[in-house]
N, C-alpha and C positions, 0 to 999 in steps of 0.2 A: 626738640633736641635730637640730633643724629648721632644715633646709636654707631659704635665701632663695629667693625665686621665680630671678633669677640665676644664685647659683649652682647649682640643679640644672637649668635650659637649658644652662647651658655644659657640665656634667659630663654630660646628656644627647646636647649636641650634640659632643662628644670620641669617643664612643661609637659614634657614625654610622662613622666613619673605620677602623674593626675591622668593616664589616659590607658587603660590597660584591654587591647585588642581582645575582643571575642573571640575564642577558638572554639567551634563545633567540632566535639568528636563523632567519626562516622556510628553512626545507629547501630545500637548491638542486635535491638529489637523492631518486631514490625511494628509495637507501641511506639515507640522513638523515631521511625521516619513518620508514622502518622501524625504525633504531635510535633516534628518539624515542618509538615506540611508546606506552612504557607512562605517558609523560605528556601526550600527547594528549586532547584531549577526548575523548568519546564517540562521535561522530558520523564524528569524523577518524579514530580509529582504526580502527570499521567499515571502511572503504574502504580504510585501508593492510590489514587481514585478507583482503577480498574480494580483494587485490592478488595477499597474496602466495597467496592460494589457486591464482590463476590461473598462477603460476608455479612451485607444485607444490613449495615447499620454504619454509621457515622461518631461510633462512639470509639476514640483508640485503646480502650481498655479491652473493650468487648469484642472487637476485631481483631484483636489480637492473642485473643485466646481461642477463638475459633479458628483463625488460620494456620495457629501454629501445630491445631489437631488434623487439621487437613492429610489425608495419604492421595488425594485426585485436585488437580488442578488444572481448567481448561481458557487460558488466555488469548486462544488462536485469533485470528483478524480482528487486535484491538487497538492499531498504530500502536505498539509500545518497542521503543529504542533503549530505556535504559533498566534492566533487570534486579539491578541493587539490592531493593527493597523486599527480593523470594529469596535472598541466601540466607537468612534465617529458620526459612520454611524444613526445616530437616526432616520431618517425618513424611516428604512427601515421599508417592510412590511411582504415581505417575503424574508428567505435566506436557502440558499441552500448548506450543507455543509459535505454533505454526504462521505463518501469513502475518510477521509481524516484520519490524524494520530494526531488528538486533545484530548487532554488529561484535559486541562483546558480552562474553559467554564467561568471564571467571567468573560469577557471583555466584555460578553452579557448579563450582569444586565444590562447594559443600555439601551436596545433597545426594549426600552415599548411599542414602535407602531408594534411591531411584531404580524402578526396573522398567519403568518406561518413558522414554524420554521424545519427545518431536518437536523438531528444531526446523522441518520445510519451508522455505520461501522465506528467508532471512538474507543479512550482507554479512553471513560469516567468514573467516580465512583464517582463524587461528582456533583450532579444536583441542588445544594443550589442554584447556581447562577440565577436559574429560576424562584426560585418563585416568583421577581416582576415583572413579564410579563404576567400581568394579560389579556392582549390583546387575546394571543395566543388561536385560534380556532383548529389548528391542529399543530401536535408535532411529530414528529418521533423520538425515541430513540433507535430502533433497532441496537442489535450486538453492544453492547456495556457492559460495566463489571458492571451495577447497581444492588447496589444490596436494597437499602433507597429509597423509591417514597415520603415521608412523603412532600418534598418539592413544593409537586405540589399540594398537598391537596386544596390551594386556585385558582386552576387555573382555575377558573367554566364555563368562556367563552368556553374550550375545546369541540369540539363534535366528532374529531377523535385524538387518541392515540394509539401510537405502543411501544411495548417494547418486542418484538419479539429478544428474544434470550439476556438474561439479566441473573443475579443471583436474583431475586426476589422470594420472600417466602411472605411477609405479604401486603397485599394491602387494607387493611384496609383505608391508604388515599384518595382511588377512589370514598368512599362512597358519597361525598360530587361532584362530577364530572358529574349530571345527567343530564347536555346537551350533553352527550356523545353518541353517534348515531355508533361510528365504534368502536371495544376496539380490540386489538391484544396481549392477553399475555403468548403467544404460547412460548412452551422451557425455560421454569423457573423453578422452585420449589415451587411451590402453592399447597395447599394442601386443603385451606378452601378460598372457594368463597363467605364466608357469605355476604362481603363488597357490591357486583356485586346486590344483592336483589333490591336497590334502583335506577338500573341506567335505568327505563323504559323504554329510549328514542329509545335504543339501538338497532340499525337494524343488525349487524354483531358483531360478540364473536367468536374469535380466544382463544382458551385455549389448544389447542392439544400440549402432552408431556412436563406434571406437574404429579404432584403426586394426583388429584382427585378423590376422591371417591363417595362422598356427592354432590347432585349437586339440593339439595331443590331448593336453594338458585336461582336459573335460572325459577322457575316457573310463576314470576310475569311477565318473559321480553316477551310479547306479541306480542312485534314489532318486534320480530327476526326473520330475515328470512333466515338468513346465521348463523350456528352453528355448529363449530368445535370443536372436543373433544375427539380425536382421541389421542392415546398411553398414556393413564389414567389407573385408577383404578376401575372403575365405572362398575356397575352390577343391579342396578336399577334406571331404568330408566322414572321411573311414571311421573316425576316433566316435563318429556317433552311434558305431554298427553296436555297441556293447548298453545301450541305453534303454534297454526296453521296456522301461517303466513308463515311457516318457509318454504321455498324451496330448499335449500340445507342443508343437517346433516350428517355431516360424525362423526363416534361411532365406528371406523377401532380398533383395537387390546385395546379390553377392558375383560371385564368379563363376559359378558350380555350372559344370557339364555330368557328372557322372553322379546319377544317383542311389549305386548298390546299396551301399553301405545304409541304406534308408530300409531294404525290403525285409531284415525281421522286426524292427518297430510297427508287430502288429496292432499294438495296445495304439496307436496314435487314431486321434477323433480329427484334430485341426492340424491340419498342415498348408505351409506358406511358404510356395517356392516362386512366387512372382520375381519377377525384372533378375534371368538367371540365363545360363547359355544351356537348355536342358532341350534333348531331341527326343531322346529314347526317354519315356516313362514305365517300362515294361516291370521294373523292379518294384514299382506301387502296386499291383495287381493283388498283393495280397493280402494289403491293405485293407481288411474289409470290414475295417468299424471306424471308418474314416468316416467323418459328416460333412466335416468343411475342407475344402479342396480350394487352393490358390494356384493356377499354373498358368496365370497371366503373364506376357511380353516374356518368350521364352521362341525356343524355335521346333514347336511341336508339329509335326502331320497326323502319325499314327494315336486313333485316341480307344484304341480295342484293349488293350490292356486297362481301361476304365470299365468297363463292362459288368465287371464282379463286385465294383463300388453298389452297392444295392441300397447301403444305409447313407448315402452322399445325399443335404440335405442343399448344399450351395456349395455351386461350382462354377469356378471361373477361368474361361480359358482363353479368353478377347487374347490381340494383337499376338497369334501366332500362326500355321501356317496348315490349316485344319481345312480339307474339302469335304470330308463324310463324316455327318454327326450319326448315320443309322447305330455305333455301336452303345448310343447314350437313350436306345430305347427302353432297356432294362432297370432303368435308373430314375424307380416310379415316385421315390419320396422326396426327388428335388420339387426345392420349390422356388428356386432362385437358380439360371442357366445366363452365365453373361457369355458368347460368341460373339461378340463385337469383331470388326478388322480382320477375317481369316479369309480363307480362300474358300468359303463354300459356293459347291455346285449346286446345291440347293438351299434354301431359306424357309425350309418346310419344318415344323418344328417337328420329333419325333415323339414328343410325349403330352400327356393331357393335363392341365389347359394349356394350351398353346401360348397362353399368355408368360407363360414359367420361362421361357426364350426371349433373348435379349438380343435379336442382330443387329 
């Protein structure tokens, strides 16, 4: 018999009322994705395994009381994409989440007792889920696709942060960041460091390979002693003459002809002025607790103002425009001399072993 369109809706829809869909509510607990386990997706269950790895048993009761004591947690290089199953984890303190394939980051608005958080070598681009983790004293975001810091503007507790290798252009939201002692925002697209003026605390500044030219802005940080600034745009270099904390400065492939504003950073040990339009080095001469010396691909002749470098342990001064090495005889505790490509009249090395000369 052929049913009417009618009646088989109605005998269809009679049918519904014997069938009542399963609704999974999302897991309050790490006991509750553990015992959802085996219908999890793929991704999700990865990370409840790498869970209960960490606490050393397969049982979701017992794992569950042990993780949720957890204050350290270290899940670096363990392919994990979906984080779900740690936003229960509240008493953490620190986690560890480096060198994984994480894309989304709210599961960690919860975990306000966080004061150490790394986030390195992930696919993040959305950092919203941070800003109430007001805890957080240090943060790694490195190699990752950021390109908005605006989220972290309230994070003040911070005194180290990395975004080392990010799409960043504006950091304007750091300005308010000045318990910040370490900054890393080396490989972005920055161009204007006005923001950085206020972070005085600051003992180390990574900025090498941005778009920099201006770098006023760096004259107030007194407490630097570590300052990277290397594959910029930069060619005056005044604003560093006030830095004299600093002991290492690397200024590697920039523009700089003039380098007074270098001669009372006598505290500097490493200095790195390769691939730079530098003629006169006469301002270094008083330099003389410098070890490591960079004055490679530059356009130097005069090298007598080196002389008084006595503590210079590696010195490099290939592809410039050098005929007399006699004033580098003084200069008895090198033990590394690279002269590659200059114009010497001689090939005699000046100090012992001779083998410490590289033509």
């Amino acid at each position: 018999m052929k049913l009417s369109p009618v009646v088989a809706i109605a005998i269809f829809s009679s049918t519904l009322g014997f069938y009542t869909p399963k609704v999974t509510a999302t897991p309050k607990t790490f006991k509750e994705w553990c015992e959802q386990k085996a219908s999890l997706p793929q991704e999700t269950k990865h990370t409840v395994e790498a869970l209960l790895n960490v606490a050393k048993t397969q049982n979701c009761n017992q794992a569950n009381q042990i993780l949720t004591k957890l204050i350290y947690l270290d899940l670096k290089k363990n392919k994990i994409s979906d984080i779900k199953p740690l936003s229960n984890l509240t008493n953490l303190a620190a986690l560890f989440l480096s060198r994984n394939q994480i894309n989304d980051i709210k599961p960690l608005s919860n975990l306000t007792n966080l004061t150490y958080l790394n986030l390195d070598h992930n696919q993040i681009n959305d950092i919203k889920p941070l800003s109430n983790l007001t805890n957080l004293t240090s943060l790694d975001l490195s190699r990752n696709q950021i390109n908005d810091i605006k989220p972290l503007s309230n994070l003040t507790n911070l005194t180290t942060l990395s975004f080392l290798r990010n799409q960043i252009n504006d950091i304007k939201a750091l300005s308010n960041l000045t318990n910040l002692t370490l900054l890393n925002l080396s490989v972005n697209q920055i161009n204007d460091i006005k923001a950085l003026s206020n972070l005085t605390n600051l003992t180390i500044l990574s900025l090498y390979q941005n778009q920099i030219n201006d770098i006023k802005a760096l004259s107030n940080l007194t407490s630097l002693t570590v300052l990277g600034l290397w594959g910029n745009q930069i060619n005056d270099i005044k604003p560093l003459s006030n830095l004299t904390n600093l002991t290492y400065l690397n200024l590697d492939q920039n523009q700089i002809n003039d380098i007074k504003p270098l001669s009372n950073l006598t505290n500097l040990t490493d200095l790195d002025l390769k691939e730079n339009q530098i003629s006169d080095i006469k301002p270094l001469s008083n330099l003389t607790n410098l070890t490591d010396l960079d004055l490679s691909e530059n356009q130097i002749s005069d090298i007598k103002p080196l002389s008084n470098l006595t503590n210079l342990t590696d010195l490099d001064l290939k592809e410039n425009q050098i005929s007399d090495i006699k004033p580098l005889s003084n200069l008895t505790n090198l033990t590394d001399l690279d002269l590659e490509e200059n114009l010497l009249i001689s090939k005699q090395c000046p100090l012992q072993p001779v083998s410490i000369c590289g033509f």
